[in-house]
C-alpha positions in Angstrom: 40.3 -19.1 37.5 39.4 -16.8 34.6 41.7 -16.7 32.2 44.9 -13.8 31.3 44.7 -11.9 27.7 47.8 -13.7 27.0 46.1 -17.0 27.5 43.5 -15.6 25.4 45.7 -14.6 22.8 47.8 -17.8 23.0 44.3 -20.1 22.0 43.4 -17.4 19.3 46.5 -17.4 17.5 47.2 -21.3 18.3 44.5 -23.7 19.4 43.6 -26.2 17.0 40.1 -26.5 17.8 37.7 -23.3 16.6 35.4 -23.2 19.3 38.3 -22.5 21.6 39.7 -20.0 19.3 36.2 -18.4 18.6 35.6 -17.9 22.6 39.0 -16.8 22.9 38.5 -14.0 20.7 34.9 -13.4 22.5 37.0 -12.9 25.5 39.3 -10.5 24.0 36.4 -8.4 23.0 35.7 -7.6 26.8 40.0 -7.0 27.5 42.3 -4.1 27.1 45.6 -3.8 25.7 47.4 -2.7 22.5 48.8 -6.1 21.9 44.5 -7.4 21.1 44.0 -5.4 18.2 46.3 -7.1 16.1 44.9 -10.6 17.2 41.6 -9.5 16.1 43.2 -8.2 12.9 44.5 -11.4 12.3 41.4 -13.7 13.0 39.5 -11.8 10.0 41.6 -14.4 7.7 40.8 -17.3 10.1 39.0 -20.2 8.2 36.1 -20.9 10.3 33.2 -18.5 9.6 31.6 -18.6 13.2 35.4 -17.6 14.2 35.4 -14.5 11.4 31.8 -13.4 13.1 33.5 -13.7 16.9 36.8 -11.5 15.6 34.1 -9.0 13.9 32.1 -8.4 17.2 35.1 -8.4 19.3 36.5 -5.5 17.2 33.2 -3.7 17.5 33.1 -3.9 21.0 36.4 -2.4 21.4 35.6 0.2 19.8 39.5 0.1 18.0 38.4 2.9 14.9 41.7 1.6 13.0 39.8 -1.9 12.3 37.7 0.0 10.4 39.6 -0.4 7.1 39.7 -3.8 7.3 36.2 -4.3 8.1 35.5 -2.2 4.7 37.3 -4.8 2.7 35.2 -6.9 0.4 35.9 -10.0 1.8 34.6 -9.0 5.1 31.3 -6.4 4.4 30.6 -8.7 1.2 31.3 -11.9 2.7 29.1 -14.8 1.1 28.6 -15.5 4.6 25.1 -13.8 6.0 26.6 -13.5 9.7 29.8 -12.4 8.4 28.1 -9.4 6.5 25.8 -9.3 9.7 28.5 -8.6 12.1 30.4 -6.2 9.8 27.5 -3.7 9.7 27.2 -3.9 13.5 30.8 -3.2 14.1 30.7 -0.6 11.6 28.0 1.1 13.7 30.2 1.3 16.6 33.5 2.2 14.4 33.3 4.4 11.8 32.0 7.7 10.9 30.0 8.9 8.3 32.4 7.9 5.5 31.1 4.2 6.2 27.6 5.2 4.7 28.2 4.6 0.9 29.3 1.4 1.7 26.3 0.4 4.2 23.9 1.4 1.3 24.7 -1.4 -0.2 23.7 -3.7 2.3 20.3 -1.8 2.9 19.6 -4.6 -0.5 21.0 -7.2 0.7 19.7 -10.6 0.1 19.4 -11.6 3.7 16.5 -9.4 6.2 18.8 -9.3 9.1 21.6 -8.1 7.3 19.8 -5.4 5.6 17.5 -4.6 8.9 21.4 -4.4 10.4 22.3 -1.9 7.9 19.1 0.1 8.2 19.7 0.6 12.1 23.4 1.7 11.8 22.4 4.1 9.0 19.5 5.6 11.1 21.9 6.1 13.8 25.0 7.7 11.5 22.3 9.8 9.7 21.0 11.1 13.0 25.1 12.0 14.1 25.3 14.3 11.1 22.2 15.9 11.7 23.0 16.7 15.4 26.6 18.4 13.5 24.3 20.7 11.3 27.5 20.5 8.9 26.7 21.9 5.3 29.6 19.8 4.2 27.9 16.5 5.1 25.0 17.8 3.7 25.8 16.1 0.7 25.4 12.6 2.6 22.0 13.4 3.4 20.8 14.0 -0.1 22.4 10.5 -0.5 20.5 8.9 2.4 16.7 10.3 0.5 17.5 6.9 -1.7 17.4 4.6 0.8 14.2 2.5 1.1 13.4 3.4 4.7 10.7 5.6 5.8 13.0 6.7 9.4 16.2 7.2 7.2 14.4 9.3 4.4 12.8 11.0 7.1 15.8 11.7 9.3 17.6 13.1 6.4 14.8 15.3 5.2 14.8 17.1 8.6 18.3 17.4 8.5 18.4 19.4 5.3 15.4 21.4 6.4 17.5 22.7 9.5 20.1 23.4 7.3 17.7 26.1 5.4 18.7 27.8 2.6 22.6 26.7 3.0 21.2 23.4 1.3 19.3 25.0 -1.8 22.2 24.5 -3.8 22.6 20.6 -2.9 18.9 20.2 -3.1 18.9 22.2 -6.6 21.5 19.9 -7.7 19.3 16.8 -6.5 16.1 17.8 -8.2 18.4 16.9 -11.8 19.5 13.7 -9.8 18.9 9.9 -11.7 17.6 8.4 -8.9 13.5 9.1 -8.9 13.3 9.3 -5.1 15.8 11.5 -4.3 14.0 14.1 -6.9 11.1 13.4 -5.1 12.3 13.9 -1.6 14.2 17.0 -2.6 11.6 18.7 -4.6 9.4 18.1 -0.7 12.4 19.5 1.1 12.4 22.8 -1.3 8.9 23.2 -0.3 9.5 23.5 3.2 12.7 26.1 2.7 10.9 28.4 1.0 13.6 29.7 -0.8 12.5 31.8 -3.8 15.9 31.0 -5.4 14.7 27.2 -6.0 11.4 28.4 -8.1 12.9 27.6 -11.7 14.2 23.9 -10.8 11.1 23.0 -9.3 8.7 24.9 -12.0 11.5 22.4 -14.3 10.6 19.7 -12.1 6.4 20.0 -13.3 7.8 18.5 -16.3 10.1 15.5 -14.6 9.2 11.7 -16.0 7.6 10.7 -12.3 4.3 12.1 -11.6 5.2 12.1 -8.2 8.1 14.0 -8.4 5.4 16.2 -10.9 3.1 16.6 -7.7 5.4 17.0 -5.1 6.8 20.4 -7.3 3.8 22.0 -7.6 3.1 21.3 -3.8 6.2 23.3 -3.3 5.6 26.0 -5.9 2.5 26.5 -3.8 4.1 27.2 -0.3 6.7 29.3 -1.7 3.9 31.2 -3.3 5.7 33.5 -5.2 3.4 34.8 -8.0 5.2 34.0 -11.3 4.3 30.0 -10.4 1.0 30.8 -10.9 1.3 30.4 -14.7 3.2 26.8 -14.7 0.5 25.8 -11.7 -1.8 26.6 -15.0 -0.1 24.8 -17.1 0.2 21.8 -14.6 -3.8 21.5 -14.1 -4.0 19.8 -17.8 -1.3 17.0 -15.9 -2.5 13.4 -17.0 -1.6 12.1 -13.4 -4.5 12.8 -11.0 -2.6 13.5 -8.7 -0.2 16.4 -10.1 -3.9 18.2 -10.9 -5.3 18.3 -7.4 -1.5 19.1 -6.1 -1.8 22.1 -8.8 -5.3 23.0 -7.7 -4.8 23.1 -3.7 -1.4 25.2 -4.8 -3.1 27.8 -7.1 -5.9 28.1 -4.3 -3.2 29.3 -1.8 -2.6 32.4 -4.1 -6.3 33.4 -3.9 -8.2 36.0 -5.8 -4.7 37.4 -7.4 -4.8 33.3 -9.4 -8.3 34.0 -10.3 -7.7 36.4 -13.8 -5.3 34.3 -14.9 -6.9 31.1 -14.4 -10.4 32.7 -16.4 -7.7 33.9 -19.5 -6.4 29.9 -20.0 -9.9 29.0 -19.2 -11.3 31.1 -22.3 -7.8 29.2 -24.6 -7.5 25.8 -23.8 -9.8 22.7 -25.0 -8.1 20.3 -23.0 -11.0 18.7 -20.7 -8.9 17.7 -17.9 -7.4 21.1 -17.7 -11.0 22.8 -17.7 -12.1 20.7 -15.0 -8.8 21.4 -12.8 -9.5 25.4 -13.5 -13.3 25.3 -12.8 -12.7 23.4 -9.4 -10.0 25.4 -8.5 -12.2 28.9 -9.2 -14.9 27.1 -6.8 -12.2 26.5 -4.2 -10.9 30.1 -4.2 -14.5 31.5 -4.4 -14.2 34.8 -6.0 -17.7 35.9 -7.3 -15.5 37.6 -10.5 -15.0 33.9 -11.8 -19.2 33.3 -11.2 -19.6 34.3 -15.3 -17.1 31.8 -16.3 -18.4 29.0 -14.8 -22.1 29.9 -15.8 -20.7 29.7 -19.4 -19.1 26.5 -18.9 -22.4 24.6 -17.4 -23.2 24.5 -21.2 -20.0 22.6 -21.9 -20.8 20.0 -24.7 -18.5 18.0 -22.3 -20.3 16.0 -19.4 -17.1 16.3 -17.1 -16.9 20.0 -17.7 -20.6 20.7 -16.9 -20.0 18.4 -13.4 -16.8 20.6 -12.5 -18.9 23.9 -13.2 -22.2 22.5 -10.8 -19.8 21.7 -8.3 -17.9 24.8 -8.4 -20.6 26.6 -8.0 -22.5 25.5 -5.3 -19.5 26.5 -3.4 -21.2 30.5 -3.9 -23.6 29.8 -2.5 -26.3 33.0 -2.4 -23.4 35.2 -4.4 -24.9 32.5 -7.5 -28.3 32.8 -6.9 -29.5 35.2 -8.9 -27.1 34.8 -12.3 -28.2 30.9 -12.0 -32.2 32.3 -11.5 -31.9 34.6 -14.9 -30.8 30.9 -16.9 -33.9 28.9 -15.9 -35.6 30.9 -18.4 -36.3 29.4 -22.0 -38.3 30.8 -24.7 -42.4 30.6 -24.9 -42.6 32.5 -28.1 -44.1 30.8 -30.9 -41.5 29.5 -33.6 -44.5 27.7 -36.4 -43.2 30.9 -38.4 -39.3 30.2 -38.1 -40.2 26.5 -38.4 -42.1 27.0 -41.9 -39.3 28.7 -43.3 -37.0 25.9 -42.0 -39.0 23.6 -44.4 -38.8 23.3 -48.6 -40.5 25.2 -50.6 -38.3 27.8 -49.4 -35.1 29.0 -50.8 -31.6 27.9 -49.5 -30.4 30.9 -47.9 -34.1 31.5 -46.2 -33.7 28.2 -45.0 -30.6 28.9 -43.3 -31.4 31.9 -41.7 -34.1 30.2 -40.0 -32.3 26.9 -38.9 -29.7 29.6 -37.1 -32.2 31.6 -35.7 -33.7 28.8 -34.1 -30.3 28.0 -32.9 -29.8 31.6 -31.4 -32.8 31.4 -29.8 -31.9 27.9 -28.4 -35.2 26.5 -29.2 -35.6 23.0 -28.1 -38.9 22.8 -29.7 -36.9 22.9 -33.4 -34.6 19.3 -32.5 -36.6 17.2 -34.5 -37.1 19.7 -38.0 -33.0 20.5 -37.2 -32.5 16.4 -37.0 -34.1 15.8 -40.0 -31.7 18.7 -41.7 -28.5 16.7 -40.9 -28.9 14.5 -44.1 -30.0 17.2 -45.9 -28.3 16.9 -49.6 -27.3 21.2 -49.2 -24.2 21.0 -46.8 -24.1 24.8 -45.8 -27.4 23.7 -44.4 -26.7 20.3 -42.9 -24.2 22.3 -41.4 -25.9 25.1 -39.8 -28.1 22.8 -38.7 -25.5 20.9 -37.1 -24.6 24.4 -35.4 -28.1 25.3 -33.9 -27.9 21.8 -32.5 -25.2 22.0 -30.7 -26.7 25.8 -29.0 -29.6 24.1 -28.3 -28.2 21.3 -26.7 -25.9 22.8 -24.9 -28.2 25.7 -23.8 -30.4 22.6 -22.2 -27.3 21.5 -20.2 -26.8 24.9 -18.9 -30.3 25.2 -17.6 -30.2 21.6 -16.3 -26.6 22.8 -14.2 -28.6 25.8 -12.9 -31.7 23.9 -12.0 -29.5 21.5 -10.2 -27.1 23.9 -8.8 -30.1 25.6 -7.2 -31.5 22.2 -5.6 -28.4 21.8 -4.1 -27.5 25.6 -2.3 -31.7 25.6 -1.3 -32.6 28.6 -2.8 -36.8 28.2 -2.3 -37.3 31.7 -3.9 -36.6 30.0 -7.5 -39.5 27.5 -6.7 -41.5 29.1 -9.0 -38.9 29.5 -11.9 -38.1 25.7 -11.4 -41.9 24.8 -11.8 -42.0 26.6 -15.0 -39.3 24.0 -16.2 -41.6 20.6 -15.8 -42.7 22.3 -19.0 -39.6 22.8 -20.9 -38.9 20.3 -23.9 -35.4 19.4 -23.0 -36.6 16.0 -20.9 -32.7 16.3 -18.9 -34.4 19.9 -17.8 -37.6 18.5 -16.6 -35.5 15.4 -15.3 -33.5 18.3 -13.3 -36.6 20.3 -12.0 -38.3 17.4 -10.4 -34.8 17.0 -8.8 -34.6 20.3 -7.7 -38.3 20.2 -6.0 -37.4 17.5 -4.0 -33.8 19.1 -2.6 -35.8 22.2 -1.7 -38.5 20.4 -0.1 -40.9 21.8 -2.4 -44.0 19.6 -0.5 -46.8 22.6 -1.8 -46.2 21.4 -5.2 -47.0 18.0 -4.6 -49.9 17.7 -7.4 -47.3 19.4 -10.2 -44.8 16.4 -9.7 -48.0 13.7 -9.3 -49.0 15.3 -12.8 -45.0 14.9 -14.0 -45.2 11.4 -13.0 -48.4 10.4 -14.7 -48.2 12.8 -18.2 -44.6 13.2 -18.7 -43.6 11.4 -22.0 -40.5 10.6 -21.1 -40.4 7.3 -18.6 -37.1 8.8 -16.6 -39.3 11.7 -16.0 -41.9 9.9 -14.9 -40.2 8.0 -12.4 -38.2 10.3 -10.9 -41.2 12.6 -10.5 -42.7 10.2 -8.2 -39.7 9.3 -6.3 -39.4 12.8 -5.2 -43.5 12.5 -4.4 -42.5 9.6 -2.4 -39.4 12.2 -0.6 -41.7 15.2 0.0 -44.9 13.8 0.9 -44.3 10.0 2.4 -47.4 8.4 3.6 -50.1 10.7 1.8 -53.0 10.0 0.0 -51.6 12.0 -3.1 -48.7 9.7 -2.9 -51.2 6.4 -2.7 -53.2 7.5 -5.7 -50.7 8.4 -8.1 -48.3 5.2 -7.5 -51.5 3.5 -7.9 -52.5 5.3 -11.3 -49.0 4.2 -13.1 -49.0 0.4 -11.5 -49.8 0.0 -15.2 -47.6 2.6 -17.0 -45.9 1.2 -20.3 -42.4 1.5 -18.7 -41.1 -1.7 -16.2 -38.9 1.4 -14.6 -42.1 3.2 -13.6 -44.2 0.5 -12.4 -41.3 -1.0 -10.5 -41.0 1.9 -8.8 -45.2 2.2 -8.3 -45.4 -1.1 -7.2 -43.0 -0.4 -4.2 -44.5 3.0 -3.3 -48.1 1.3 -2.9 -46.5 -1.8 -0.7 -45.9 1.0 1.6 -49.8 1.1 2.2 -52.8 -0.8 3.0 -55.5 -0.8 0.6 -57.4 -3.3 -0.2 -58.5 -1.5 -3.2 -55.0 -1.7 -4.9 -55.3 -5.8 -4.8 -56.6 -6.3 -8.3 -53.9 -3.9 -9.7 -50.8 -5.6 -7.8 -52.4 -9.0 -8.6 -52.0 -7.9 -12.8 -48.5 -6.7 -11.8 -47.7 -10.8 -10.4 -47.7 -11.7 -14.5 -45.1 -8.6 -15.5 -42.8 -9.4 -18.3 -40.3 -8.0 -15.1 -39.1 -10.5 -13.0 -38.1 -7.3 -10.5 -41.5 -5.9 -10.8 -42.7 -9.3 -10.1 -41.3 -9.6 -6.7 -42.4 -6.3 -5.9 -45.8 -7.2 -6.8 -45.8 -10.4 -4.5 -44.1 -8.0 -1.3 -47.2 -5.7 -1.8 -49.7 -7.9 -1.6 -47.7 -9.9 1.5 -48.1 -6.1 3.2 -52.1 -6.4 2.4 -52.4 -9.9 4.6 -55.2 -12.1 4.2 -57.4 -8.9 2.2 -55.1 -10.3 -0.9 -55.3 -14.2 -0.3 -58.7 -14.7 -2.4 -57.0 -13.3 -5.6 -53.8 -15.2 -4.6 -55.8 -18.4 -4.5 -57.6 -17.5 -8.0 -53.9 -16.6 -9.8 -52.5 -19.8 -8.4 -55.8 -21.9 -9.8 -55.5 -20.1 -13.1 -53.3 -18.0 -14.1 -49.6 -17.9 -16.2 -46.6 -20.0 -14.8 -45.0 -16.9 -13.7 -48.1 -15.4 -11.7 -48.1 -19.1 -10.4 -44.9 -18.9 -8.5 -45.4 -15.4 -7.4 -48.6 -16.3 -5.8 -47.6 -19.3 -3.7 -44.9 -17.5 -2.6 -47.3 -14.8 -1.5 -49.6 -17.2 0.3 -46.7 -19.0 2.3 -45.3 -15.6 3.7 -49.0 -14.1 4.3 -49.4 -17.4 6.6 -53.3 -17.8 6.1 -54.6 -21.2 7.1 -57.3 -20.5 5.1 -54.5 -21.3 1.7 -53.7 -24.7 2.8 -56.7 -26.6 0.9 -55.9 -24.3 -2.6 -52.5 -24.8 -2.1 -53.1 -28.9 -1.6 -55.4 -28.7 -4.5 -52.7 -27.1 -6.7 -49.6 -29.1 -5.3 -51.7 -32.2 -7.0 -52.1 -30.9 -10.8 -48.8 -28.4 -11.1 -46.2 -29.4 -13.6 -43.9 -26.8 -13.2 -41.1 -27.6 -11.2 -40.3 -24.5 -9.8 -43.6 -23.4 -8.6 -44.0 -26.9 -7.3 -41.3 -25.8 -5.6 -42.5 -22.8 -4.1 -46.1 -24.7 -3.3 -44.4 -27.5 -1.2 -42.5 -24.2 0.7 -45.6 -22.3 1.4 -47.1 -25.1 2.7 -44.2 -26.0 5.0 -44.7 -22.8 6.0 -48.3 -22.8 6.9 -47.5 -26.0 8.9 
């Protein structure tokens, strides 16, 4: 027979044993009547924890708002109990309004995860009841709520003040000043999607807020409000430290368009700060107005390597609209300079000699570097200085021609071909180094015999290699290609012939066998290997020499060469390879003898 409420409430208030009184008090969870709620009052102060948690539930279940009070108390919600605190936010849930909120925030820490996973849902579903109510009032709470570490919550309360619209730009104005880091953050977000002009000066304030998140986030918003005055602070944020208030900045500025262009050239021409040049330069390439093409021409000179980068990039984004101002810089000057050079040089006077170190600077006249070098130390400082000067023009003049060069590669504009040919001459080798780079993105495969020519004569060894890299690109498989990687197998850098001894494993030639069989004893151990690979690729053609190195040649040409022999798999190197396994005292290539036979076998 199930039993009455009062029978309930008799072993509540009186039974002596707590898992009686704690089922009682389930039961009176599930029962109506007036005369419960003070029962469940009472068994809050009971002494058995598990009897506590029962009374908690039961008053949740009932739904009985005037328990809330009581479930607010500290004794209760901060219980050192983790069910006690447990229950309490679950009751709470099912009792209380949104005045209960400031107090579940503080279990959203607590120690224990189901307590504060607890917490989380009953916020979630009180957040959700005030944004159904669209209340300005409760507003407030919601700002609250953008603190709580909880993706839904922050979420849910963020949507909630965006409904509210422009009723909440005072609250979220007020917010942007708050302590706490996140709600800044969240409420500078929010002010982005209001679009309230009125919010412009906190969040232009907010660019210079201690968080660079909060930092990013404002000039996000300034950018969808897109009123033009931001435009300037946007400016002012592209020199940001934090990477990521720059590229907000950037993709803000961009939304304005050609009216951010003039101002973005003016702080361009003012400021020195790199980071803020590179910001500018990427966000006139984004925007893409050919009015900012001059600007970035001038700044592919930059003495600065990130500046020049932010220019190249910018401007491929023109694409044809660059062509022809990037075309009139590949030019350098041809004229002869013996005369300006002379007077450069004792036994003239001082101020002749200065007039022709800056000439040579105004012309930018590569050809001068080593006379202007040698000027640096020069006891007359007016002109160790102007030769300082002319350096830095003629350097910099070099980088600009590089950019275009490159810039020109990249957009595939094959009418500068023959422009970009004329710079395999020029003396800057980061020029020449750029040209060859530029023949190979536009597929420059007529040339062929310029770059085979770059990559045997070019002084420089970068030059050189690169030159028959992009041989290797344009023409793969040709004879031109075979003959020139075979003419520097033996140039003086271990770059080039690396890359030589690779390009002619690619073929089979018997002729290149003596050549790769000198390579086997390079002071390289990367050319080395190479070396051996090629001659594997020749099969049995390279097995005599193989057997000769491995009779008589150095330790390291020893190795390389049985090593050859085992992967080639001629029968015919068993006997040599015998003969050597029984006088070789080097470990290692007694190593590599015993493998290549093993092999064979």
């Amino acid at each position: 027979m199930e039993a009455t409420v009062q029978d309930l409430i008799a072993a509540a208030r009186g039974s002596d044993d707590w898992h009686a009184r704690r089922l009682a008090f389930i039961g009176l969870g599930y029962r109506a009547g007036e005369e419960i709620l003070p029962v469940l009052l009472a068994g809050l102060e009971d002494p058995v924890s598990d009897v506590r948690h029962a009374a908690i539930l039961a008053l949740g279940r009932r739904g009985d708002t005037a328990a809330t009070a009581e479930l607010l108390r500290p004794k209760i919600i901060a219980a050192p109990e983790a069910s006690i605190r447990w229950a309490a936010a679950a009751a709470l849930g099912k009792l209380g309004d949104h005045r209960i909120i400031d107090h579940l925030v503080a279990l959203v820490h607590d120690e224990e995860w189901l307590v504060r996973n607890e917490a989380l849902v009953v916020l979630r579903d009180k957040v959700v009841e005030i944004v159904e109510r669209r209340d300005v009032k409760l507003a407030r709470v919601l700002v609250r709520m953008l603190n709580i570490p909880d993706r839904v919550i922050v979420e849910l309360a963020a949507e909630g003040l965006r409904d509210l619209g422009r009723d909440a730009s005072p609250l979220l104005r007020e917010a942007a000043g708050s302590v706490w880091e996140p709600i800044r953050r969240h409420a500078v977000r929010i002010m982005g999607s209001i679009l309230d002009p009125a919010l412009e000066p906190a969040l232009v304030r907010a660019l210079d807020d201690e968080s660079r998140l909060v930092r990013a986030e404002a000039a996000a918003a300034l950018g969808k409000i897109g009123r033009p005055t931001a435009i300037r602070p946007l400016i002012q944020a592209l020199g940001d430290l934090a990477e990521e208030v720059r590229a907000q900045a950037v993709a803000a500025l961009v939304r304005f368009g050609p009216e951010a262009v003039t101002p973005l050239v003016i702080a361009l021409e003012h400021t020195k700060r790199k980071l803020a040049k590179c910001a500018a330069l990427a966000t006139l390439g984004k925007i893409a107005d050919p009015r900012a093409i001059p600007i970035l021409l001038q700044h592919l000179g930059s003495s600065y390597h990130l500046v020049r980068a932010a220019a190249i990039a910018a401007l491929v984004g023109f694409r044809e609209a660059a062509v022809a101002p990037l075309r009139a810089m590949l030019s350098f000057n041809r004229a002869d300079i013996d005369g300006l050079l002379g007077e450069a040089a004792p036994p003239h006077d001082l101020p002749t000699r200065i007039r022709a170190v800056r000439a040579l600077g105004d012309l930018e006249e590569h050809r001068a570097v080593p006379l202007l070098t040698s000027l640096l130390s020069d006891p007359e400082r007016e002109l160790a200085l102007a030769a300082q000067a002319a350096l830095g023009k003629i350097g910099c003049a070099a980088w600009a021609r590089r950019g275009a060069a490159a810039i020109l590669g990249r957009i595939g504009a094959t009418a500068v071909v023959p422009e970009v040919l004329a710079l395999l001459a020029d003396d800057s080798a980061n020029v020449r180094l750029a040209a060859v780079q530029a023949l190979s993105d536009l597929g420059a495969k007529e040339h062929g015999e310029r770059l085979a020519a770059v990559a045997r004569e070019d002084r420089v060894p970068g030059v050189r290699r690169r030159a028959l890299s992009a041989l290797r690109e344009l023409a793969p498989g040709s004879p031109l290609l075979f003959a020139t990687a075979h003419a520097v197998l033996g140039d003086e850098s271990g770059d080039v012939r690396l890359r030589a001894t690779r390009v002619v494993g690619d073929f089979k030639d018997e002729t290149v066998v003596p050549s790769l069989l000198a390579r086997l004893s390079d002071a390289y151990l990367s050319v080395r290997t190479s070396a051996e690979t090629a001659l594997v690729n020749q099969g049995r053609g390279a097995v005599p020499g193989l057997v000769r190195i491995l009779a008589e040649g150095a330790m390291v040409a020893r190795r390389r060469a049985a090593s050859a022999l085992g992967r080639i798999g001629d029968p015919q190197a068993v006997g040599p390879l015998t003969a050597a396994r029984q006088v070789e005292t080097d470990p290692g290539t007694l190593a590599l003898i015993q493998e290549a036979l093993r092999q064979l076998r």
